[in-house]
C-alpha positions as CSV (number, residue, x, y, z in Angstrom):
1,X,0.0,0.0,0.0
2,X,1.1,3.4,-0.8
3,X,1.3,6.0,1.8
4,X,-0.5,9.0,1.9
5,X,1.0,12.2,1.1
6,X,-2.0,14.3,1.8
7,X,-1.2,15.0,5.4
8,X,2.0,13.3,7.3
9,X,2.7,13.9,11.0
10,X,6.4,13.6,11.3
11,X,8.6,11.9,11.9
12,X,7.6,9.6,9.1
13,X,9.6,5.6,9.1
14,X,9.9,3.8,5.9
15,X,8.9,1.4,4.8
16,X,6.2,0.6,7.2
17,X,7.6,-3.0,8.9
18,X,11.1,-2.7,9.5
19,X,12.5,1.0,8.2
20,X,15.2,1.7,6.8
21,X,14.7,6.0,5.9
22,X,13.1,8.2,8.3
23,X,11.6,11.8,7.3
24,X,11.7,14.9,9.4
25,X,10.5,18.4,9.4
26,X,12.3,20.4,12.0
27,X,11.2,23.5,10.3
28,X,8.8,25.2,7.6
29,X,9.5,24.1,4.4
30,X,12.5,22.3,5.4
31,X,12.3,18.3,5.2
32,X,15.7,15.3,6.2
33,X,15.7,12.1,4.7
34,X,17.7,9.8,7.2
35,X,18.9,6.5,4.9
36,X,19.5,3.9,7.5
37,X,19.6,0.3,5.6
38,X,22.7,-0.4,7.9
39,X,25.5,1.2,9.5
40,X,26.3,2.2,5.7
41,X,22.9,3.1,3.8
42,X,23.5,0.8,1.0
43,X,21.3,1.4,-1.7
44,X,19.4,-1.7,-1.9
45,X,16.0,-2.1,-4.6
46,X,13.7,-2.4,-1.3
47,X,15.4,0.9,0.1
48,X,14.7,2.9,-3.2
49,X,11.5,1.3,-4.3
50,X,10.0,1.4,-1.1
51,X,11.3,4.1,1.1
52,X,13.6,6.5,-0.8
53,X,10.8,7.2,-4.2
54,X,8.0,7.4,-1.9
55,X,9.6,9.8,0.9
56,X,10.5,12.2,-2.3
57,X,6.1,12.0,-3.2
58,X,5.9,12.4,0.4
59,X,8.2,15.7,0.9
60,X,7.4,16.9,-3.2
61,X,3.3,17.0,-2.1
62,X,3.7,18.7,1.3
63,X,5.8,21.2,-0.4
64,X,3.5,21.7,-3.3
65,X,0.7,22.0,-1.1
66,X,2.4,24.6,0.8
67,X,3.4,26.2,-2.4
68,X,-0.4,26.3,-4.3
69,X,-1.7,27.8,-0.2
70,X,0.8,30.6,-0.5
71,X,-0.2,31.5,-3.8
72,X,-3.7,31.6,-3.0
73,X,-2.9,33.7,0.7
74,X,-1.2,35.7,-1.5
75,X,1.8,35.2,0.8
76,X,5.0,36.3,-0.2
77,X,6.7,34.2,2.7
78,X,5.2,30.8,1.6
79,X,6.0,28.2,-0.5
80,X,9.8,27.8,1.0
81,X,11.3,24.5,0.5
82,X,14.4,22.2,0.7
83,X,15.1,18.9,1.1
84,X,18.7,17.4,2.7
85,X,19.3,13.7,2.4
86,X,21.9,12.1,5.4
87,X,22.9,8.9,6.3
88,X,22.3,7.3,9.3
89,X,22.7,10.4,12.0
90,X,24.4,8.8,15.3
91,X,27.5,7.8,12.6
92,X,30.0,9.5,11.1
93,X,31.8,7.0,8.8
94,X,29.4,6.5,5.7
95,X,26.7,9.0,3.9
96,X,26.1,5.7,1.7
97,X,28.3,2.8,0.6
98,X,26.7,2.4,-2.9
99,X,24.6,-0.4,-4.6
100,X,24.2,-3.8,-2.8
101,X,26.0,-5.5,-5.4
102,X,24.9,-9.2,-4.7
103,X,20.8,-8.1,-4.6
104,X,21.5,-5.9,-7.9
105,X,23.4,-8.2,-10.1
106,X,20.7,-10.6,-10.8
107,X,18.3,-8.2,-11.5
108,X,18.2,-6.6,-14.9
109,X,15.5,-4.5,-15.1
110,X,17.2,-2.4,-11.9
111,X,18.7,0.4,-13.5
112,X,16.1,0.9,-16.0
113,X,12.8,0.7,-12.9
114,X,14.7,1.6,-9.6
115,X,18.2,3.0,-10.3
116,X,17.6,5.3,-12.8
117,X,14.4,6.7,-11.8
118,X,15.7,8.1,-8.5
119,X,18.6,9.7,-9.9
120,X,16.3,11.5,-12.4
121,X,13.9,12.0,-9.7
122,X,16.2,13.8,-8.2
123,X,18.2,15.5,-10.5
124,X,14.8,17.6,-11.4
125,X,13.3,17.8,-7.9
126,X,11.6,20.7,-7.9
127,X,12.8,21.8,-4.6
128,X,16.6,22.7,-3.8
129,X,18.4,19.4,-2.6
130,X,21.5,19.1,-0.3
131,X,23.8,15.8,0.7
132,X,25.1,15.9,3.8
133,X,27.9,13.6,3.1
134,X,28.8,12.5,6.6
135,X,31.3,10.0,5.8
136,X,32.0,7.8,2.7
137,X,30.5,7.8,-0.3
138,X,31.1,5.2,-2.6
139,X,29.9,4.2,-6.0
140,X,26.4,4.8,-6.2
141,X,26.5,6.7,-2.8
142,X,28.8,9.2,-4.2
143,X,26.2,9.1,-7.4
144,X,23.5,10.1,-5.1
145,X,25.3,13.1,-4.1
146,X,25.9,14.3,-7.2
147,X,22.3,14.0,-8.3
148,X,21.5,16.7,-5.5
149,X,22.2,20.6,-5.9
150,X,24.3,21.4,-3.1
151,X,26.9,19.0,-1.1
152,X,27.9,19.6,2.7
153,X,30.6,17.1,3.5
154,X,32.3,16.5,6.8
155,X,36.2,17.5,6.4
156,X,37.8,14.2,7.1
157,X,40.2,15.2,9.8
158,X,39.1,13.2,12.9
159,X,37.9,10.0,10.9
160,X,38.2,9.7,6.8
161,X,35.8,10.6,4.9
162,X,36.5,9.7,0.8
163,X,34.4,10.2,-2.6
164,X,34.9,7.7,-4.5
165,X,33.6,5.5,-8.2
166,X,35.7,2.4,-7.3
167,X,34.0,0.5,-10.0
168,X,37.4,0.2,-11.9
169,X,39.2,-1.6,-9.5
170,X,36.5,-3.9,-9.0
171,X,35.7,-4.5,-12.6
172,X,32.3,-3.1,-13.0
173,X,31.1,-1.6,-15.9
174,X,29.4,2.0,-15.3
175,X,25.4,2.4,-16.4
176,X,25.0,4.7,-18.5
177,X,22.9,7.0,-16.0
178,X,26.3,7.2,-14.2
179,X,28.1,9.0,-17.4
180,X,24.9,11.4,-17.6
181,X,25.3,12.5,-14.0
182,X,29.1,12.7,-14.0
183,X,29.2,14.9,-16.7
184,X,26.5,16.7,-15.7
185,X,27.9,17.7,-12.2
186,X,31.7,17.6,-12.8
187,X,33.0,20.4,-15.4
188,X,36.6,19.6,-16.0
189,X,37.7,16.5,-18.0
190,X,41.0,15.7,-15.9
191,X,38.7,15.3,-12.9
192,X,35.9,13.0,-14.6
193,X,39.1,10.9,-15.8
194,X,40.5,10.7,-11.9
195,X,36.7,9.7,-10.6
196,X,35.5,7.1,-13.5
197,X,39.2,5.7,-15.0
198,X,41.1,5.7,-11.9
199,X,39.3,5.3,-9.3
200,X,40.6,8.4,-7.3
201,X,39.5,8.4,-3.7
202,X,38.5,11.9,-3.5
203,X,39.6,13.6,0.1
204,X,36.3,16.3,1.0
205,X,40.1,19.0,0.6
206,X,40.3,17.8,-3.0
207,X,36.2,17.5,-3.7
208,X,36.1,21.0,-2.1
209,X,39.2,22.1,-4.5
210,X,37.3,20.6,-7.8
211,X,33.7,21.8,-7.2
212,X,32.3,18.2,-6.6
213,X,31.4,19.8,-3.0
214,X,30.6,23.3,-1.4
215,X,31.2,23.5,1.6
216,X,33.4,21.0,4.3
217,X,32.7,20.6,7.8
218,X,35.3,20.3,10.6
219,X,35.5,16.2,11.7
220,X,34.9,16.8,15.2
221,X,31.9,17.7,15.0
222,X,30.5,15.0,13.3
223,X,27.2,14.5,11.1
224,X,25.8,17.1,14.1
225,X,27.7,19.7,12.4
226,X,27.2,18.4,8.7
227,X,23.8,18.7,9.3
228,X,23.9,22.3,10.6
229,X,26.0,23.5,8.1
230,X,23.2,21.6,5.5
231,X,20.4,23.7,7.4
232,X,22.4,26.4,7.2
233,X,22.6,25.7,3.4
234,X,18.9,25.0,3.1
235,X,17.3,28.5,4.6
236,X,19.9,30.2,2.5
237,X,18.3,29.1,-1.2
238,X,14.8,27.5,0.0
239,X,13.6,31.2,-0.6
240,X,14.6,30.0,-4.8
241,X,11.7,27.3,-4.4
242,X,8.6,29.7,-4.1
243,X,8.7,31.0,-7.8
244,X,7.4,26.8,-8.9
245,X,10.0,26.8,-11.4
246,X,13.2,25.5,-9.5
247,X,12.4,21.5,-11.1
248,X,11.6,22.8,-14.5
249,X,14.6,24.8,-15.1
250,X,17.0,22.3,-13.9
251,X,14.7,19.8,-16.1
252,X,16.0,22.1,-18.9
253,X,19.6,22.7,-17.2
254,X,20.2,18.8,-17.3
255,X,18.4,17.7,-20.3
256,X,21.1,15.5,-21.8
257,X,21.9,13.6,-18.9
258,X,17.8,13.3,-17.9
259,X,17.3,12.0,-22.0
260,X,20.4,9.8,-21.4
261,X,19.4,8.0,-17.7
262,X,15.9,7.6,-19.0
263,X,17.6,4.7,-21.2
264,X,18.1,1.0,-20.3
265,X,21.7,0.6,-19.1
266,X,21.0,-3.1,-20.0
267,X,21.2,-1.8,-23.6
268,X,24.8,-0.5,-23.2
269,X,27.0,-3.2,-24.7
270,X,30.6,-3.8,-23.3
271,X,33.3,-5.5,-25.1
272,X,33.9,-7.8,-21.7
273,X,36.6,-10.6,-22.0
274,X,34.6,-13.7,-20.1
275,X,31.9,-14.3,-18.6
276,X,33.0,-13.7,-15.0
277,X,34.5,-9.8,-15.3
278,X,32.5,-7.8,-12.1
279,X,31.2,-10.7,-10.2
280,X,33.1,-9.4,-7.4
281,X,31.9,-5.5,-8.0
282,X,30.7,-3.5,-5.8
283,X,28.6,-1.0,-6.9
């Protein structure tokens, strides 16, 4: 059964028997997603299909209730919004470790009806999005943080904290959904060559010197302070939300990568050498 977005008392767990995501609203027009699947929010088909898609209905209706209210009211102070995505808050080692690789592999249609859609979903949102990046992201983990507008990350200097595509050094090929969003997000050739060719683990000093991140938090104080530099993020461009036309311009902004991640990755051939290249991926 699908939830109902009309009206949510927060916070809000998903899914319903055992969650892994929780949803908060700690202040108008300000929503968290908390990705908890694990210590390490891996990005599992349950997690996207059946917590992650429906919180961003859940947060996308309240907002545009909120929005169409203002309008009517006349009110020049409604219609406010942003949304920050976090992993799991009493950690500070992982924002998300990527794909479950052994659930994903023997499902083809994944990219093409989970994957894909969320990274689209949120790569026109039609509120301003922020990643908290408190800790690792890997992979798909890092993926997800691209797909958002803004990225807070914790600075790395009490406990490491890296960006990383590892999928070379595992042997996994890259959807194409990845390509889109890489070089949608990342400007400068040399650095898409260091994140999908080699592998680079990115330290938040070298994200930070690149532009794959805004701002970086000091390591002590944990995702605590990622989280209120992310707030801090939030009220300073959820103002941009009340004109309605945030989604539609980054819908035109991104419109190559949104065309290209709309296609099956399936149908992306690869000149593999045998059979058993990436069955020990991680992606």
């Amino acid at each position: 059964m699908e939830p109902d977005t009309s009206t949510q008392a927060y916070p809000l767990s998903l899914p319903g028997t055992d969650p892994i995501l929780t949803i908060t609203y700690p202040r108008q027009g300000l929503w968290i997603i908390e990705l908890h699947n694990g210590d390490d929010s891996r990005l599992t088909k349950r997690l996207i299909d059946e917590a992650f898609r429906p919180a961003l209905d859940i947060v996308e209706n309240h907002w545009a209730k909120d929005w169409k209210a203002a309008n009517v009211s006349e009110d020049k102070e409604g219609g406010k919004g942003a949304l920050i995505i976090v992993g799991k808050r009493n950690q500070d080692k992982f924002f998300s470790n990527g794909f479950d690789y052994e659930s994903v592999k023997g499902n083809p249609a994944f990219f093409t009806y989970t994957a894909n859609p969320l990274l689209s979903r949120l790569l026109s949102f039609p509120i301003p999005t922020i990643a908290a990046i408190n800790g690792h992201a890997f992979a798909a983990g890092m993926m997800l943080a691209l797909a958002c507008d803004y990225r807070v990350m914790i600075d790395g200097s009490k406990r490491r904290a890296w960006l990383s595509m590892n999928e070379i050094h595992f042997g996994a090929p890259w959807p194409l959904s990845f390509s889109a969003l890489l070089r949608a997000k990342v400007a400068l050739p040399a650095t898409r060559r260091s994140v999908a060719l080699e592998g680079h683990r990115f330290t938040p000093a070298e994200a930070l010197d690149v532009h794959m991140i805004d701002h970086a938090v000091p390591g002590a104080e944990g995702t605590k302070g990622v989280l209120s530099k992310a707030e801090e993020v939030a009220v300073q461009v959820s103002g941009l939300a009340k004109g309605g036309v945030w989604g539609a311009i980054k819908t035109y902004l991104y419109h190559e990568a949104l065309e290209t991640i709309s296609l099956d990755a399936q149908s992306h051939s690869l000149p593999l050498p045998h059979d058993s290249i990436g069955t020990k991926s991680k992606l």
